[in-house]
N, C-alpha and C positions, 0 to 999 in steps of 0.2 A: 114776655113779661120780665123775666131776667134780667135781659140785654137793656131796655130800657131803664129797670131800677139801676142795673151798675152805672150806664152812661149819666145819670142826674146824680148819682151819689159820687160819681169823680168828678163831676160839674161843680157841686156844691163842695167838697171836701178840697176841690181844687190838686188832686193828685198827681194828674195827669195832662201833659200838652201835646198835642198831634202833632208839631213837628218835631217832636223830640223821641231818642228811640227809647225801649224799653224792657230789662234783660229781668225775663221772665224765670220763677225758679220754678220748672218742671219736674215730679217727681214720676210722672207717668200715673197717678191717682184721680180719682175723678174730680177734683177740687184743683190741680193745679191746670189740668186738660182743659177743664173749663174755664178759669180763666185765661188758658192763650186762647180759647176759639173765642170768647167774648170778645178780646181787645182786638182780634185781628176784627171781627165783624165787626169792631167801632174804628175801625181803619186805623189803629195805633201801631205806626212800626213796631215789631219785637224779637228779640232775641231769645232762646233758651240755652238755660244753664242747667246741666244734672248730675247730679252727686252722686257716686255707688260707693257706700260705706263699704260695702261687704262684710254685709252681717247677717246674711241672709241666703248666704249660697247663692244657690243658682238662681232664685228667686229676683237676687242683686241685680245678675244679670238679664233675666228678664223685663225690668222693668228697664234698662240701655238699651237693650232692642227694641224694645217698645218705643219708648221715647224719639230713637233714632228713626222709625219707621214714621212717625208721626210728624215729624219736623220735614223730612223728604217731601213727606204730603202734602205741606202746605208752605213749604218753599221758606222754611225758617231757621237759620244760623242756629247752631246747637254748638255750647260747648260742655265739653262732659269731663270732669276731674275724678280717681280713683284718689283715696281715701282710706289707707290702713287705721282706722277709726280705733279699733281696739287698743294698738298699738300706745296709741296717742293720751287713751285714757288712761292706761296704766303709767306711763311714765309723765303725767300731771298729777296722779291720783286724781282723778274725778268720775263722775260716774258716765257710761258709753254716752247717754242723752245728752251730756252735757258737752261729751267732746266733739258729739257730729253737731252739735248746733255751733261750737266754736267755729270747728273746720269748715262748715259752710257759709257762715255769712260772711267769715275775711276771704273767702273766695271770694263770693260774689262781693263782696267790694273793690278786691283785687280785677275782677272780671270787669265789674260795671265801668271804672277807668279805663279801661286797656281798650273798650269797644267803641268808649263814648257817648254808653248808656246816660241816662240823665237819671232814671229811678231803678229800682229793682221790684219789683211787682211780687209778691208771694199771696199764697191762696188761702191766709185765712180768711172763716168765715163767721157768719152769728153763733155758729154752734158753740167754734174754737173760743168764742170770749165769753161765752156760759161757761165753758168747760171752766177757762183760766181765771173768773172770778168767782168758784167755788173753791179750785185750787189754791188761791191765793184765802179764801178764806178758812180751808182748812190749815194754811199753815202758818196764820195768825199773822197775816201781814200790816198793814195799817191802811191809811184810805186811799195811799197812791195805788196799790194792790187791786183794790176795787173796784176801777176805773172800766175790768174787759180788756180787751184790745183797741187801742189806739191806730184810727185809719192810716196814720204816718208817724214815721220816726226818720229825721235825716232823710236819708235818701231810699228807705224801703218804704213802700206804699201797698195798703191790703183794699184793693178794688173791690173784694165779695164781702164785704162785712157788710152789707145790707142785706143778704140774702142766706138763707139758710140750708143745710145738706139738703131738705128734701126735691127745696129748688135747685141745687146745683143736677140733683141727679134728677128731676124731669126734664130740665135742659138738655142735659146729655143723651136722655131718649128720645127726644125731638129731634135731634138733629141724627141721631143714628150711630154716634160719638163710641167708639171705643173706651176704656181706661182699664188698670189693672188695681189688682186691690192687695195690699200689705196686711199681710195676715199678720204681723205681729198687732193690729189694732185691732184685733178679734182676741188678744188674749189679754186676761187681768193680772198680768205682771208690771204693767207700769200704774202708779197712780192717777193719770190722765184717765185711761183705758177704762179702771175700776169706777171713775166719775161718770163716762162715757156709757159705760155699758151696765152698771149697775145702779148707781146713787142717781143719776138722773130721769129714769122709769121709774123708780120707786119715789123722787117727786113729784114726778108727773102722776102719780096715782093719789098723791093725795092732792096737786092741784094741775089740772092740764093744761094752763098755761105758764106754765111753770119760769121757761125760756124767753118766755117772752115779759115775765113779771122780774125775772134775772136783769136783765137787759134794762129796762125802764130805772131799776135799780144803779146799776151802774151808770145808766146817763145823769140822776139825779146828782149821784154823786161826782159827779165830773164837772156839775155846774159846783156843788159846793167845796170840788175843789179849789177852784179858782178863788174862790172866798179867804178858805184856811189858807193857800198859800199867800194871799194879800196880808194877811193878817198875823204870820209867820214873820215875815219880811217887815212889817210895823213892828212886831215885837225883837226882834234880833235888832235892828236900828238902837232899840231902845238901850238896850244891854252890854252892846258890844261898843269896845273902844278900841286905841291903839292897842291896851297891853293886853286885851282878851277878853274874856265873857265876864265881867262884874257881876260875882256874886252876890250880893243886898238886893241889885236891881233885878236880877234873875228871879229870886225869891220875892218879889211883888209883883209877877207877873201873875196873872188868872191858874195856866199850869205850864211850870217851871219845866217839869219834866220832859211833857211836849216840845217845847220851845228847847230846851238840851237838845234831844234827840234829831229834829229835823236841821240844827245845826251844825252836826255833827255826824251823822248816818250816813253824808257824803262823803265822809275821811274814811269810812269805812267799820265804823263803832256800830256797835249791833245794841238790842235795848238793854241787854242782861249787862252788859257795860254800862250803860247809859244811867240804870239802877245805881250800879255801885257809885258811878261818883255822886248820885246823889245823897249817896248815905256817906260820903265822904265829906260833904260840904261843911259840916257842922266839926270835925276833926282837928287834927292836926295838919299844918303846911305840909307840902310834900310828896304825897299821895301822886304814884306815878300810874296813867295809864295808857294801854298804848294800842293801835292798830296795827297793819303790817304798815303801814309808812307813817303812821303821823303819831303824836302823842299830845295827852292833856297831862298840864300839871296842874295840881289843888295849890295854889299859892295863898296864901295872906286875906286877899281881898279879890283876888282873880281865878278865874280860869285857863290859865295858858295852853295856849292850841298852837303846835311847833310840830314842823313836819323834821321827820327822823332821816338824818342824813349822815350816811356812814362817815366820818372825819378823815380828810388825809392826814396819813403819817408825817411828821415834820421830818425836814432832813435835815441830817447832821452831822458835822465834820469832827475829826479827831486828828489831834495830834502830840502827841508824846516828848514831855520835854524831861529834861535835868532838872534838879531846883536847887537854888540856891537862895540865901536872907537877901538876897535883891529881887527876887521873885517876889510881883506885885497880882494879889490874888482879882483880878476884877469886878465892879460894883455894877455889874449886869447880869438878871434875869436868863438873860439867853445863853448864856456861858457857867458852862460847870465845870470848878476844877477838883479832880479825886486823885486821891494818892492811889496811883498804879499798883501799888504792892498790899493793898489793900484789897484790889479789887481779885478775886479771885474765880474766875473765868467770863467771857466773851460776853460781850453788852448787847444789849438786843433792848426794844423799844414795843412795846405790844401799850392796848387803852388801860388805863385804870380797872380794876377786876376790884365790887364785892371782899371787903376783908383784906384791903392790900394794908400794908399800914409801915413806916417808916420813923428814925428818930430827925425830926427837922434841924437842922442847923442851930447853932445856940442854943438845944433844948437836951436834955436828958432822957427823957421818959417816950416812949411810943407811945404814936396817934396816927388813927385811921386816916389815910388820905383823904376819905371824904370829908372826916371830920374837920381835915386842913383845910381844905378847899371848902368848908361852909364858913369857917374862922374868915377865912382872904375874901366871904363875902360873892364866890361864887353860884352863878345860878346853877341851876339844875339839869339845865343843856350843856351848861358850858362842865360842868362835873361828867358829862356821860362824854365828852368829846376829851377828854384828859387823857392824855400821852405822857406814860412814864418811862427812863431809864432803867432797866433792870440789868441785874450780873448774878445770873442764877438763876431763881425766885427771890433776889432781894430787890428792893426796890433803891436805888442811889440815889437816883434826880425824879422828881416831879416836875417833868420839863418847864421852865419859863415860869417857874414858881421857888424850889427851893431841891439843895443836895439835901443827903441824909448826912447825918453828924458823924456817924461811924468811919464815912469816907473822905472826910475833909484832908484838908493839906493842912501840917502840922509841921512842931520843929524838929520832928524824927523824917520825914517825909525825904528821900533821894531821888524818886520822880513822881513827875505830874502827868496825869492825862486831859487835856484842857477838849473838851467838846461845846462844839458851838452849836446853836440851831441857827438853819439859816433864814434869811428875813421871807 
């Protein structure tokens, strides 16, 4: 019965092709066992890949032996990576689950090339996407969340999402199938485990088929996703120009909010972001927020969406002259001349900082560089990309913009330090 349901379910999902090979992730458990004896009895070439985090002692290694004896069995290519897992987590900060799932799939991506694999085959099953769309609903995700598990992604393909634990393991007793069992999923330290072993028996007791009304659920909404995302994508059209997300037309959408978020949650904005610029809209210009790489500005009438990109330093030459009344100061931006005797120790060039502030040439009184550079009618990228001249903490030059007054050439001046930037 198994074997049958996988073969029509790779049929129709379209997963899988017989002359192509296929690098099996083996963990030695009775879900990935099962699927290498499925594909080989559907005559799919296949390799095994297995990963020992060690995190598990000896256990680790039991489940390499295992593996390894298993593969000799049945005449199947194993390749096995070691994996100081903890290591890896700590110096990411992230948590252990998160760094063996890194560590493992750039493997087996790294593997799947190197073999000439076509797919990667992993063994989730109906259970695993009950489990991951409770999960996802306990931690308040939206309705791509909701979806289960997806029979493909790219090149990883799950062949048992048709069939459930209790089928994989009457399979395995039919056939007389060894496997080994990870006692860490017998304890309720992870969130998964606690869903697994506790919240979903006490479903099932208030409805027994619980899993099966999960599931149904998550198809529905996989059809309705295809909807919202149509209709996602009509609305972004609507709103969105060259210089960014038009705020008027944003706000005559059905929900604005919506339509922010799913435009944006790919830059990396999360919704608690997504909130604030909406309560920014009505505000003042300016309003910066940011991702780890991208940023939105609240402009005028737009939404600016501008990815963050560290500025090179300009470079610049110096060189030290005499002065004399034939000394002609130059009518170029790029060129700054300071009286040397003014300047009182080594020039250095760091970005605009937050409260820098300088007396501009021909002016008297201090003003905040920003405040200059909003006067010269710069944007708000081009202000966070701003390279100043300093001698100290003073600021001399706001490069390719203007000196500070204090260090002009004057007719007390006996030398000049002319710095250029270069083009």
């Amino acid at each position: 019965m198994l074997k049958r349901k996988v073969r029509q379910f790779i049929e129709r999902e379209e997963l899988l092709e017989k002359g192509n090979k296929t690098l099996v992730a083996l963990s030695g458990g009775a879900d990935s066992v099962a699927l290498l004896r499925v594909l080989l009895q559907l005559g799919y070439p296949c390799e095994a890949a297995h990963c020992n985090f060690h995190l598990r002692g000896e256990e680790s290694n039991r489940d390499e032996a295992f593996v390894r004896t298993l593969c000799e069995e049945w005449q199947v290519a194993l390749h096995v990576q070691h994996f100081d897992t903890q290591a890896t987590a700590e110096s990411k900060g992230i948590s252990i689950e998160m760094a063996a799932r890194e560590l493992r799939y750039d493997w087996f991506e790294q593997l799947r090339q190197a073999t000439g694999c076509s797919t990667i085959a992993v063994a989730h099953h109906q259970d695993d996407s009950v489990e991951t769309f409770l999960l996802n609903l306990i931690r308040g995700t939206g309705i791509k969340g909701l979806q289960g598990i997806r029979p493909k992604n790219g090149a990883i393909v799950r062949p048992l999402l048709c069939v459930n634990r209790q089928e994989i393991l009457d399979y395995l007793q039919h056939l007389g199938q060894a496997y080994v069992t990870d006692s860490t999923n017998l304890q309720t330290d992870y969130t998964r485990n606690k869903i697994r072993l506790e919240l979903l028996p006490l479903l099932s007791s208030i409805n027994p088929s619980i899993k099966e009304g999960l599931l149904q659920t998550a198809s529905h909404l996989n059809e309705v996703l295809h909807i919202y995302n149509k209709s996602i994508a009509e609305g972004l059209a609507r709103v969105k120009d060259n210089q960014g997300i038009n705020i008027d037309l944003l706000m005559q959408e059905p929900s604005p909010q919506c339509l922010l978020y799913e435009a944006v949650a790919p830059l990396g904005f999360n919704a608690s972001q997504v909130n604030d610029v909406m309560e920014a809209l009505q505000g003042q210009s300016g309003k910066v927020f940011e991702s780890k790489d991208w940023r939105i500005v609240k402009d005028r009438t737009h939404l600016l969406i501008e990815e963050i990109k560290v500025p090179t330093p300009p470079e610049l030459e110096q060189e030290k002259v005499s002065y004399s009344p034939q000394f002609n100061i130059p009518k170029d931006k790029n060129i700054a001349c300071l009286d040397a005797d003014k300047l009182k120790g080594e020039l250095h060039v760091r970005l605009c900082q937050p409260g820098d502030w300088f007396i501009p040439f021909g002016m008297k009184g201090k003003k905040l560089v920003s405040d200059f550079l909003t006067d010269q009618k710069k944007s708000i990228s081009e202000k966070a990309q701003q390279y100043v001249l300093c001698c100290g903490n003073e600021v001399v030059w706001v490069i390719g913009e203007r000196i500070d007054n204090r260090f002009r050439v004057d007719e007390s001046t006996k030398r000049v330090v002319i710095v250029r930037k270069k083009a």
